[in-house]
N, C-alpha and C positions, 0 to 999 in steps of 0.2 A: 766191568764191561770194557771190551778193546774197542779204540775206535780208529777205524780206517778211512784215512782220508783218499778222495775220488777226485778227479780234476782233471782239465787236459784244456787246449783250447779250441776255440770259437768252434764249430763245426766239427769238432774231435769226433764226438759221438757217446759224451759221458750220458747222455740222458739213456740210450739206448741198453749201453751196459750197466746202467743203475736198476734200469725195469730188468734185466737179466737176473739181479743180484737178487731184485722183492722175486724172482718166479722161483726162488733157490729159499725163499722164505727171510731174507735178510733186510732190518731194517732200515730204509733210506732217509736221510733229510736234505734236502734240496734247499742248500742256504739261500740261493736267488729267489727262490719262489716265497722262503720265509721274510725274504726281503723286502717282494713286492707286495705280500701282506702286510706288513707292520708301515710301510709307507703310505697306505691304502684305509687302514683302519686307526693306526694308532694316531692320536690328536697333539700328541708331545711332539715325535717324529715329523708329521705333517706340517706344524707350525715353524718347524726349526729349520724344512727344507723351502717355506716360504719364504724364511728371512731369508736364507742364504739365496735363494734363484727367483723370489718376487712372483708373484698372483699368479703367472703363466704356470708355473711350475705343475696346476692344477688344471685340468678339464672335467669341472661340476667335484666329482667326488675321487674320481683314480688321476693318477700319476699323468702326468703329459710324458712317455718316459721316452720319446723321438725329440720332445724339447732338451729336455735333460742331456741327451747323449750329445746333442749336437752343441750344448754350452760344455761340456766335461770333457768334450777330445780337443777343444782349442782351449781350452785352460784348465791344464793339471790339477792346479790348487784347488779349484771348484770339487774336484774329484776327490780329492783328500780326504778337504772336508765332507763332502756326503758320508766318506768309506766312515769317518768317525763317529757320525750319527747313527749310522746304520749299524757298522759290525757290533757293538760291545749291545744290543736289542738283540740282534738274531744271536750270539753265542750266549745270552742269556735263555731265550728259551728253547735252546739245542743241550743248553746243560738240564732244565726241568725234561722237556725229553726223554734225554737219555736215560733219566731215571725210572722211565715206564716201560723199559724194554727190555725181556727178558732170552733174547735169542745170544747166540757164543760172540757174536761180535756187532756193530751197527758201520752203517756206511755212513761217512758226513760228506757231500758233494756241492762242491764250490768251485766255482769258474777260476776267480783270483787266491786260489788258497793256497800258493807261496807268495802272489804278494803283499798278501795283509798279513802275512806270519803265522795263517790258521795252522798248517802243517804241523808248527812246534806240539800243537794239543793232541797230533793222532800219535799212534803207535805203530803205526806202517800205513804208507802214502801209496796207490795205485794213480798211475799218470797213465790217461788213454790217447792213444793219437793215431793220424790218421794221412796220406800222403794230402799234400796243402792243395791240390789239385779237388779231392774229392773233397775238401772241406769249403773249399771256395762254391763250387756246385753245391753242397749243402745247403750253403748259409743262404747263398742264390734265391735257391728252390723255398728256405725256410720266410727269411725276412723280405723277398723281392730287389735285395738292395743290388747295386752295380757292384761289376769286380774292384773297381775303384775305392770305393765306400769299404769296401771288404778290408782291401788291403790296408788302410791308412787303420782301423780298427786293429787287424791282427798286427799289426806295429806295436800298437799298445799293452800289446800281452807277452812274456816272458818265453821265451823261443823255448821250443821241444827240448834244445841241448841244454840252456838251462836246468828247468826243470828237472830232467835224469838226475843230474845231482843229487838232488834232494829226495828224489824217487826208490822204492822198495822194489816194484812191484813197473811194468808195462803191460798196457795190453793195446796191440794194434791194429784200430777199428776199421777192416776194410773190406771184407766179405763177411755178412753176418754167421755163416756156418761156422769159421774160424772162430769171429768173436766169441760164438754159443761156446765154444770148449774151450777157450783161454779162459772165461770166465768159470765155467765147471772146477776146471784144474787146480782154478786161485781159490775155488772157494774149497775148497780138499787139503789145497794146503793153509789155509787159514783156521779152518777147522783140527788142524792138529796142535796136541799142547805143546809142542816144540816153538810156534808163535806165539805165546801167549808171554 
């Protein structure tokens, strides 16, 4: 089973091209969202993000994750450590996953997947991005948050030029008609065994 890794940042628009990839019948896993389950449900997980950030960290039974963010952009380390409880849960049950899926390849889609070093695990990396203008508006429109708030966040993420690097594969989210056939196109040539 190939696995392709999906990423881009804040506002890129990987969630949009992910739902393109399942209407192409391709399987997705959304490591944030397996993230904010296993922090929600698991008791191991949960206990451990107590010690580390204290009773707040909690509101009744989910995640405070407006507290979180606003203790983890003013101290790194705090962030480390979360990424170390969390990541080696969620690529655990992305590897039981993948063993349930029988299509030519799976999508793995993660926001930080150059910089936890997910990327080493796929077999070609699609990077989505988008001009920083429409991704500001996004996030805007998505979280309510200020341009402000926005910007001091996407500081924290590994710049477009980066990423290429490390990148197989772009696709550039900015008219969805486009996006529709960039993503057709990638899934044509993913589907050939010259990928594989």
């Amino acid at each position: 089973m190939r696995i392709i890794g999906l990423t881009g940042g804040m506002g890129s628009g990987k969630t949009t091209v992910a739902n393109l990839f399942k209407e192409l019948g391709i399987p997705v896993f959304i490591a944030d969202e397996e993230a904010k389950y296993l922090m929600n449900t698991s008791q191991e997980i949960r206990n451990k993000i107590i010690t580390l950030f204290g009773e707040q960290a909690y509101i009744a039974e989910d995640l405070d994750r407006k507290y979180i963010a606003s203790v983890v952009f003013n101290a790194p380390n705090k962030l480390q450590k979360l990424n170390k409880i969390i990541h080696p849960a969620v690529a655990t049950n992305f590897k039981l996953w993948v063993l349930k899926q029988t299509a030519p390849y799976v999508l793995y889609e993660a926001a930080i997947l150059f910089e936890t070093g997910g990327y080493k695990k796929c077999d070609k990396v699609i990077l989505v991005t988008a001009p920083r203008q429409d991704r500001i508006k996004r996030l805007q429109s998505r979280d309510k948050s200020s341009v402000s708030e926005i910007e001091s966040r996407l500081q924290h993420q590994w710049s477009d030029m980066e990423k290429r690097k490390l990148t197989n594969y772009e696709i550039i989210n900015k008219e969805i008609s486009s996006t529709k056939e960039q993503v057709r196109n990638l899934h044509e040539i993913l589907l050939k065994p010259t990928e594989n």
